[in-house]
C-alpha positions as CSV (number, residue, x, y, z in Angstrom):
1,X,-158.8,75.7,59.0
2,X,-159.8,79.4,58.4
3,X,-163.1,80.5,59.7
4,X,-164.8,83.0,61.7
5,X,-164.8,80.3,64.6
6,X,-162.9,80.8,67.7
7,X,-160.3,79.2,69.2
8,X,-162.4,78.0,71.8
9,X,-164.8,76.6,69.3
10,X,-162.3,74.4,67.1
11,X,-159.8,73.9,69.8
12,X,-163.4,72.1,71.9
13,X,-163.6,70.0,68.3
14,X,-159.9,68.9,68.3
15,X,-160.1,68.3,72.6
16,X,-163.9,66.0,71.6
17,X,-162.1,63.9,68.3
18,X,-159.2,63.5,70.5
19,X,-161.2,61.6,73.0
20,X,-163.7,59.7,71.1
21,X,-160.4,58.3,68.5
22,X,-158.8,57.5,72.1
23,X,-161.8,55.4,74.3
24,X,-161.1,58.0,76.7
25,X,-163.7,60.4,79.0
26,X,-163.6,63.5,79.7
27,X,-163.7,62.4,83.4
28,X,-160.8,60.4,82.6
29,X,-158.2,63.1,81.6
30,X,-155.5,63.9,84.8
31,X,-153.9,67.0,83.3
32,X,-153.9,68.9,80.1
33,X,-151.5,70.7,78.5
34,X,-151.9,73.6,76.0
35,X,-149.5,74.7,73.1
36,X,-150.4,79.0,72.8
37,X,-149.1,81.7,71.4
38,X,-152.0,83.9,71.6
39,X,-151.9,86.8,68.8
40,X,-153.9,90.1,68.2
41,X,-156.0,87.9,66.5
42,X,-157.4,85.5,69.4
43,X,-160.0,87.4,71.8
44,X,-158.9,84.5,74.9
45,X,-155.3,85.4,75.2
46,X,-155.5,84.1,79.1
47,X,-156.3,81.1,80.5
48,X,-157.1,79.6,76.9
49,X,-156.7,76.1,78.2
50,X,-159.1,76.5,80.4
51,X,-161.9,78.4,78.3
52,X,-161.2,75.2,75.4
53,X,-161.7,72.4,77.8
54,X,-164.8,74.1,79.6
55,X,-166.7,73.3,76.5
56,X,-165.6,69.7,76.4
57,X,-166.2,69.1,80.5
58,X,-162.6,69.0,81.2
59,X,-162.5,70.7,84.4
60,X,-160.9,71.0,88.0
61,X,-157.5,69.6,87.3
62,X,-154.1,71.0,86.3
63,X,-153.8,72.5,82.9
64,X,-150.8,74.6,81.8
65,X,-150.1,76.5,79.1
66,X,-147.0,75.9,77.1
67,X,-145.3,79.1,75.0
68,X,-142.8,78.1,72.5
69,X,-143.4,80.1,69.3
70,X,-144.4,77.6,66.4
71,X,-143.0,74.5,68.7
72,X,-145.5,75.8,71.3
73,X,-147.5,72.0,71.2
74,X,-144.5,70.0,70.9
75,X,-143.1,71.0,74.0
76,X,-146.5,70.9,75.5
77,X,-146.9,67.1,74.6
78,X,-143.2,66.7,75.8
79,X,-144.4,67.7,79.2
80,X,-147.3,65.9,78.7
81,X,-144.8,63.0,78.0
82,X,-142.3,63.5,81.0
83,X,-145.5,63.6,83.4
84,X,-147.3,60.2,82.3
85,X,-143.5,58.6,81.6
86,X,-142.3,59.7,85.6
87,X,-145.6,58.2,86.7
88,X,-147.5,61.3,88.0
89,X,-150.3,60.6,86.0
90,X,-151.9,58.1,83.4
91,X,-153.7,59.9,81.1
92,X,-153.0,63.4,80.1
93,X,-154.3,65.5,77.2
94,X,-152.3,67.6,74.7
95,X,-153.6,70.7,73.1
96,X,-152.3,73.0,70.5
97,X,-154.8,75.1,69.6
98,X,-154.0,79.0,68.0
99,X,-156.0,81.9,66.0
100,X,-154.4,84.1,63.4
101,X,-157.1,85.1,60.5
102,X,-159.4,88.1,61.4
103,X,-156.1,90.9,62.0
104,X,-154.3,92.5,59.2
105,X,-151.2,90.5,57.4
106,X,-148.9,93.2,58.8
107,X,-150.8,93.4,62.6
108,X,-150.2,89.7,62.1
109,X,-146.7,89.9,61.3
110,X,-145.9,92.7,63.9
111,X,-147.2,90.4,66.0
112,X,-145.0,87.3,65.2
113,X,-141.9,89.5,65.1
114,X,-141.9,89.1,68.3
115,X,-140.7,85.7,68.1
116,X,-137.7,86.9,67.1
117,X,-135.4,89.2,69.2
118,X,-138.3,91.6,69.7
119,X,-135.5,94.5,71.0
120,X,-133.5,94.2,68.3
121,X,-134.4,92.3,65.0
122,X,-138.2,92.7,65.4
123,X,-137.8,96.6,65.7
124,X,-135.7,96.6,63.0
125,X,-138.7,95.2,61.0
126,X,-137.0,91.5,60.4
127,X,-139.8,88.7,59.7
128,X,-139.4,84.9,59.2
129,X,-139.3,84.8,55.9
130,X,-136.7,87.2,55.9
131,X,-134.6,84.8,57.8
132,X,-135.4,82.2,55.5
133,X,-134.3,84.5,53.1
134,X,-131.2,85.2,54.2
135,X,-130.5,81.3,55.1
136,X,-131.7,80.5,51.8
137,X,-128.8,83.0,50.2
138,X,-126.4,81.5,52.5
139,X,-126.9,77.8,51.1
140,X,-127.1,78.5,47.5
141,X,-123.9,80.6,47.9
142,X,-122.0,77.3,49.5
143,X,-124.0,74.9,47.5
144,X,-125.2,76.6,44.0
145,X,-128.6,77.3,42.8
146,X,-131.5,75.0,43.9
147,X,-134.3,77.1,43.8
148,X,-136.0,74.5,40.9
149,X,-135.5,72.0,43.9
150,X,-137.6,74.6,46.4
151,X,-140.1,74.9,43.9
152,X,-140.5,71.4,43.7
153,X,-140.9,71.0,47.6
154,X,-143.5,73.2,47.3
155,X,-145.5,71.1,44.4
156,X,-145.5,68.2,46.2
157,X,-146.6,69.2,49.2
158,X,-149.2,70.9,47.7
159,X,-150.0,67.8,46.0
160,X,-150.1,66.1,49.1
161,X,-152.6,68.5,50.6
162,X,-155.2,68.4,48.3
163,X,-155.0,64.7,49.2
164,X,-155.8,66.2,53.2
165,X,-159.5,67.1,54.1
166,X,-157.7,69.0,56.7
167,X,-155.5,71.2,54.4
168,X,-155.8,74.7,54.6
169,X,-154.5,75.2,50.9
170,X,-156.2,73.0,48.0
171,X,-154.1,74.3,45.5
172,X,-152.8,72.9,42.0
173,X,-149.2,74.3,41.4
174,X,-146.2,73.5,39.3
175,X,-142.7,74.4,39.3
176,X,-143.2,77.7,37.5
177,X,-146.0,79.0,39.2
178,X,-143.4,79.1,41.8
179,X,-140.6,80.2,40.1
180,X,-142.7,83.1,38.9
181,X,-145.0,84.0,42.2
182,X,-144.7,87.4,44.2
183,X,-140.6,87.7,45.4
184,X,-141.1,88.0,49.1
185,X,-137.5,87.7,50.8
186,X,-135.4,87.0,47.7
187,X,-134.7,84.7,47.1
188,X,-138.0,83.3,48.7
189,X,-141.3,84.0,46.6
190,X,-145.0,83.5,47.6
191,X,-145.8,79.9,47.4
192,X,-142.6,79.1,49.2
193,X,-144.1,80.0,52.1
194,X,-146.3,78.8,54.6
195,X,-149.9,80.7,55.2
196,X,-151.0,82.0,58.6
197,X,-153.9,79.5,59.5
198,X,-156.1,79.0,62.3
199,X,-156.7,75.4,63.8
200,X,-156.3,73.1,66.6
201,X,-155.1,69.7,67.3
202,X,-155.3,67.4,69.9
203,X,-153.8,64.1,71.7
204,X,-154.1,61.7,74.6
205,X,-151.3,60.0,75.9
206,X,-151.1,57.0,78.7
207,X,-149.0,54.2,79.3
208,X,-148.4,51.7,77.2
209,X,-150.4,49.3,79.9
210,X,-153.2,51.7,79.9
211,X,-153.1,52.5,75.7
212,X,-153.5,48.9,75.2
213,X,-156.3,48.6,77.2
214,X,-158.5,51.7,75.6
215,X,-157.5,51.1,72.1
216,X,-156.7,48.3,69.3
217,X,-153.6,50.0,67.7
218,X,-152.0,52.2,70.0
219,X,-148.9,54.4,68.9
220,X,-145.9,54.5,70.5
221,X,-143.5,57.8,72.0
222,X,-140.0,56.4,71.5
223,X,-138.2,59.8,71.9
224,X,-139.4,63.3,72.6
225,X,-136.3,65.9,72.0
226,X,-135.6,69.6,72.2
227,X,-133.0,71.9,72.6
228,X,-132.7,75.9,72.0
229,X,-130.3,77.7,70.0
230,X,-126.3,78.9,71.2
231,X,-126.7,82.5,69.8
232,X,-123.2,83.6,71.3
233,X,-121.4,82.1,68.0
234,X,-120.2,85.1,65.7
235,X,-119.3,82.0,63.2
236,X,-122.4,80.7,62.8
237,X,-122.9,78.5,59.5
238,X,-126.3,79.2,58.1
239,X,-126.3,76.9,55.8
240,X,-126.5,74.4,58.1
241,X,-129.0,73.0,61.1
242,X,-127.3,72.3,63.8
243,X,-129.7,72.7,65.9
244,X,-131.5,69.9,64.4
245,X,-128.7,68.0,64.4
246,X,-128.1,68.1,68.2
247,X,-131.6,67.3,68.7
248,X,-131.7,64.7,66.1
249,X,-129.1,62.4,67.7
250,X,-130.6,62.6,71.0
251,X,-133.6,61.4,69.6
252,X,-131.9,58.8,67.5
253,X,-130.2,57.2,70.4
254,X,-132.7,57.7,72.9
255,X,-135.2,55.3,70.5
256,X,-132.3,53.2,69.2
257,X,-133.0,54.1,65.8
258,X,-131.3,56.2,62.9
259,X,-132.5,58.1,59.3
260,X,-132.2,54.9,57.8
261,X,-135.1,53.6,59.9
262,X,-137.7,56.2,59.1
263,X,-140.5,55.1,57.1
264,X,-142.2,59.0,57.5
265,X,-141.2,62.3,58.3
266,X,-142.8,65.3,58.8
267,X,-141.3,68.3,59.3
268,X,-141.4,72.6,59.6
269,X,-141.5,73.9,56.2
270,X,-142.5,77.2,57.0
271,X,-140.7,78.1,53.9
272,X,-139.4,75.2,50.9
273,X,-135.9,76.2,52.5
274,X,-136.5,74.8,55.6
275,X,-137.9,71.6,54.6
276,X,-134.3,71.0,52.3
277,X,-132.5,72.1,55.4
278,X,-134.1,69.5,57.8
279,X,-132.8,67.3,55.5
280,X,-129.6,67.3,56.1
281,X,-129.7,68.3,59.5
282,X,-131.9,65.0,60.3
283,X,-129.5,62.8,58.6
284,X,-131.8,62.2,55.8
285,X,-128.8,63.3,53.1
286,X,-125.1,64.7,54.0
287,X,-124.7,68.7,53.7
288,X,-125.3,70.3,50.2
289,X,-127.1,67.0,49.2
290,X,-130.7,68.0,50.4
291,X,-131.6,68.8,46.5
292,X,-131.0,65.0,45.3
293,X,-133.4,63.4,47.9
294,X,-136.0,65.7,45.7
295,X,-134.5,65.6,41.6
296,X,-134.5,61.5,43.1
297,X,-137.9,61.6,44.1
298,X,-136.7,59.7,47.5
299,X,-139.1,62.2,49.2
300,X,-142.3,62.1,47.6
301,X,-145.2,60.2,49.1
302,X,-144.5,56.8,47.3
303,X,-140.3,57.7,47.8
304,X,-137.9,56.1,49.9
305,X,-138.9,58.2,52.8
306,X,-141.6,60.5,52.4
307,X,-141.7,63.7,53.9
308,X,-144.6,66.2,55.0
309,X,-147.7,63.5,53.4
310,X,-149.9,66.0,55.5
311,X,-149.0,68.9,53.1
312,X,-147.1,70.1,55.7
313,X,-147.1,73.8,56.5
314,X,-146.8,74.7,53.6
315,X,-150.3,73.2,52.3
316,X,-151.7,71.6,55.9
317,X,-151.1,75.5,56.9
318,X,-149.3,76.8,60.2
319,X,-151.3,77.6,62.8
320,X,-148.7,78.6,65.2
321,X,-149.2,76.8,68.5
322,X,-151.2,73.9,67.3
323,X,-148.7,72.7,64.6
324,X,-146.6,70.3,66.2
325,X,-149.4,68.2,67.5
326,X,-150.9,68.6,63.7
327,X,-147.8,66.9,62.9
328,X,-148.0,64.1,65.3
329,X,-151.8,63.8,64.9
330,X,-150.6,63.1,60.8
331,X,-147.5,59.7,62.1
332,X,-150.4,58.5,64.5
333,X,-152.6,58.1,61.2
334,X,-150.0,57.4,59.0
335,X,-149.1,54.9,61.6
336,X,-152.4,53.6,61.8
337,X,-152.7,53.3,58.0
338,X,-155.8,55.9,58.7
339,X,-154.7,58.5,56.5
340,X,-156.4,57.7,53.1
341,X,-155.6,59.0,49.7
342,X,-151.9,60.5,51.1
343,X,-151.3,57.3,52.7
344,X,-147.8,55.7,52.4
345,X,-147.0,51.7,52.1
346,X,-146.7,50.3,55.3
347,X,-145.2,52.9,58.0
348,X,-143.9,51.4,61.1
349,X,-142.0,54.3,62.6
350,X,-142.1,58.0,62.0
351,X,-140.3,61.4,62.8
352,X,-141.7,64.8,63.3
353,X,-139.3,67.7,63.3
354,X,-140.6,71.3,64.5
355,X,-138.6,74.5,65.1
356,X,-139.5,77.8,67.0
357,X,-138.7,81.2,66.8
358,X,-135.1,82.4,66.0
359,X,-132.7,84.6,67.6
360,X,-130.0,86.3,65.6
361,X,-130.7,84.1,62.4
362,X,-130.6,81.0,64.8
363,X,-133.2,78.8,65.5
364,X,-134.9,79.8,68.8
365,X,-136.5,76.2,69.9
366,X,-136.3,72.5,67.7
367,X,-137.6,69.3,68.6
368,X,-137.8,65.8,67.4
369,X,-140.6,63.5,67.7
370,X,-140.5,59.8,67.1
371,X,-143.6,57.5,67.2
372,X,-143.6,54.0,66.5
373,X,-146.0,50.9,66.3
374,X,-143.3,48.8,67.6
């Protein structure tokens, strides 16, 4: 969402629809984590956990704050995870609220350079789309031209957003409106990229025991996975996400599942290049093969495995800290069946993929979500 509302006011929202979907109290919650990054454009840079779940009567217990650029909540919920999982707690909430709207596009952007190597690439004036950019040049150089595949990414998740009351874009596109928008980092243009959004989203998370107990249809954490960047390799393939990869097979094993399993996936399209490079390095298609899973239609909403039903960031929008939880709020309903109009057939276990930052062209944090009903 865009609005003059503060973070405090749709991050207490997110915290009170949390709590209500879950059976749980306010009185109930052990310890809360928050996904922040805090820009120019949010007035509670400090303690923002604490001013949200004020409103909400969340109080006197541990809450921490969790900075991770754009994977901010992800890693929040993973400690929210590790802390219920090693028995410290039953129920803890997850958080990831941010505010970007109100601050001029290039305050804004100064602001997320800094999620880059803030010394050296984000004095030299480098942004994210110019890193997308550059990977993008990098693939179609190994793997030919596929910027009618991009364009298509970005149609159907735009698509699939105007099927998502809580999209930030409700746009109607087709390939050429893409093809001909504003160049930006060549060769990414306009509506390849994601908009700067403000919004929250929240989660509870217990024990299986305890889920049972407070709700009908609980969902299940099978795997919670991250890993940074190397950054030392002067041979770096950007073409390739091998970041993803790495973080991918931990996942995999660690919930005895592979690609072939997925019934859903969302993931950071932050630009269309992204979402074709998850692709691949998720296992969904070998290298250079990203394209076919989109001429084939495999990825669309009624595909083989549909990616980013939410709209992704590219529609859903990217508020920075709050967007992995946006994408695990999207399985749980998917999961559920609860997601309406952009609902796929019959889901039983989902992924969520989301990346952070980048040093040096390399991706600075990714992690990988899967949720099941088991």
């Amino acid at each position: 969402m865009n609005s003059r509302a503060s973070a405090t006011d749709f991050g207490g929202r997110a915290v009170r629809e949390a709590l209500l979907d879950s059976g749980v109290s306010n009185g109930d919650i052990e310890e809360a984590y928050v996904g922040n990054v805090a820009g120019t454009a949010q007035d509670q840079t400090g303690v923002i956990g604490q001013a949200v779940l004020r409103e909400v009567g969340v109080t006197g217990i541990p809450i921490t704050r969790v900075e991770n650029a754009c994977a901010s909540s992800t890693c929040a919920f993973r400690e929210a995870y590790k802390t219920v999982k090693s028995g410290s707690c039953d129920i803890a909430l997850v958080l990831g609220v941010e505010k970007m709207s109100g601050v001029p596009t290039e305050v804004a952007l100064k602001d997320m350079s800094g999620a880059s190597d803030a010394q050296v690439e984000g004095a030299m004036g480098m942004t994210f789309m110019g890193v997308y950019g550059m990977r993008a040049s990098t693939y179609m150089d190994r793997f030919g031209d596929v910027r009618e595949e991009l364009a298509d990414i970005a149609v159907k998740n735009h698509a699939n957003g105007r099927a998502n009351p809580h999209a930030h874009l409700h746009l109607d596109i087709d390939r050429e409106d893409v093809l001909e928008s504003r160049r930006i980092a060549a060769p990414i243009r306009l509506l390849d990229a994601c908009p700067m959004s403000d919004g929250a989203a929240a989660a509870v998370i217990a024990p299986g025991a305890v889920a049972e107990e407070l709700v009908d249809d609980p969902v299940y954490v099978d795997a919670v996975e991250m890993s940074s960047g190397h950054y030392l390799d002067s041979d770096r393939e950007y073409w390739r996400e091998e970041l993803d990869e790495r973080v991918a097979k931990r996942a995999y094993d660690e919930a005895s599942v592979g690609p072939d399993d997925l019934d859903i996936v969302e993931v950071h399209d932050a630009a269309t290049i992204g979402e074709l490079m998850h692709y691949e390095g998720l296992g969904l298609a070998d290298y250079g093969e990203g394209a076919e899973l989109v001429r084939n239609g495999d990825v669309m909403r009624d595909g083989r495995i549909p990616v980013n039903p939410s709209g992704g960031l590219k529609s859903r929008g990217h508020p920075v800290g709050a967007t992995g939880v946006a994408q695990l709020c999207e399985l749980v309903w998917q999961l559920r069946e609860e997601a309406g109009p952009r609902q796929v057939e019959d889901p039983s276990i989902g992924l969520a993929q989301n990346s952070g930052g980048a040093l040096l062209g390399e991706g600075g944090v990714s992690t990988v979500t899967i949720l099941s009903t088991r």
